[in-house]
C-alpha positions in Angstrom: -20.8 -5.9 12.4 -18.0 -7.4 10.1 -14.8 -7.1 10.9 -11.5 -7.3 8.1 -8.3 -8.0 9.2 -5.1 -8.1 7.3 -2.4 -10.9 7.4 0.8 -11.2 6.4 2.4 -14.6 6.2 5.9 -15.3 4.8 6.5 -18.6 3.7 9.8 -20.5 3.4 10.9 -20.5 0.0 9.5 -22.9 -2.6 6.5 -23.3 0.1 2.7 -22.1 0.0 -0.6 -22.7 1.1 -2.8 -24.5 -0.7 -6.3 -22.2 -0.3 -9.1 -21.0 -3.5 -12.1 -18.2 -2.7 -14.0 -20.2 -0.4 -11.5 -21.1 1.9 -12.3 -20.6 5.6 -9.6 -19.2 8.0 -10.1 -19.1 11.8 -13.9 -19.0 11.1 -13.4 -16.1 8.7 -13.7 -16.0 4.9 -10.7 -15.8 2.7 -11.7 -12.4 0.7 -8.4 -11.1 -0.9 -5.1 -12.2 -1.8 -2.1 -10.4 -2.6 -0.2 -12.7 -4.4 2.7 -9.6 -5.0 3.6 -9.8 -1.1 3.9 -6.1 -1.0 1.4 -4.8 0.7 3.8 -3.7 3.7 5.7 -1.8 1.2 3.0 -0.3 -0.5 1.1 0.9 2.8 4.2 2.6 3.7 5.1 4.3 0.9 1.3 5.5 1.0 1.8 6.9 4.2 5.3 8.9 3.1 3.4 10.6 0.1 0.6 11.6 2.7 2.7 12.9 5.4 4.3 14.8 2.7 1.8 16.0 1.4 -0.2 16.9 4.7 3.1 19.0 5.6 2.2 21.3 2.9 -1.3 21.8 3.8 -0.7 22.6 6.8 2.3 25.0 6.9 2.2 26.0 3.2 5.9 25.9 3.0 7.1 23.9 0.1 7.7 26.0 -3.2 9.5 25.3 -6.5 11.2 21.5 -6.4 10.0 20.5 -3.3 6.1 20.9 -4.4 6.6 19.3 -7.6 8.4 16.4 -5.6 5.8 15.8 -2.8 2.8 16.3 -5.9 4.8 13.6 -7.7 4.5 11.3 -4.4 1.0 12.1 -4.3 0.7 10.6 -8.1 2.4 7.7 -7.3 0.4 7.2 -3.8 -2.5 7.5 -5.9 -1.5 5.3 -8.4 -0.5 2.9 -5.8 -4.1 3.1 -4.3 -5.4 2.5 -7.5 -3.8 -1.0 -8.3 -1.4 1.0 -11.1 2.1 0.1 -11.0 5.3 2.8 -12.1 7.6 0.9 -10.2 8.9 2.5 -7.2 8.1 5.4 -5.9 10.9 8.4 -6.0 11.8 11.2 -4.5 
């Protein structure tokens, strides 16, 4: 069974590691990098749009604005997911 974990590491600035595709890290394989640092960001602006949206699914309440507003988060979440980059997300 393989097992992925995600790290976050914040460096002081004008500091890095030095690391390229095979690099091995506590036994592991380096297999992604996120050289944006937003990741925390992203994930939580992911789960906004989706708590939003699961809202409407399950009590059916928003109408007018607030629809077009939580499909709009959905688009960006999407988007997001998808590596496509609008900015910030808004609403």
């Amino acid at each position: 069974m393989i097992h992925t974990h995600t790290l976050v590491v914040r460096y002081p600035e004008g500091e890095w590691p030095a690391y390229r595709a095979d690099t091995k890290i506590n036994g592991g394989e380096l297999v992604a990098v996120d050289f944006d640092g937003n990741r925390l960001r992203v994930c939580q602006q992911l789960e906004e749009a989706l708590e939003s949206i699961e809202r409407i699914a399950v009590d059916g309440s928003a109408t007018g604005h607030n629809r077009m507003v939580i499909a709009e988060k959905a688009r960006a979440a999407l988007e997001l997911a998808q590596g496509i980059s609008r900015g910030e997300m808004t609403a």
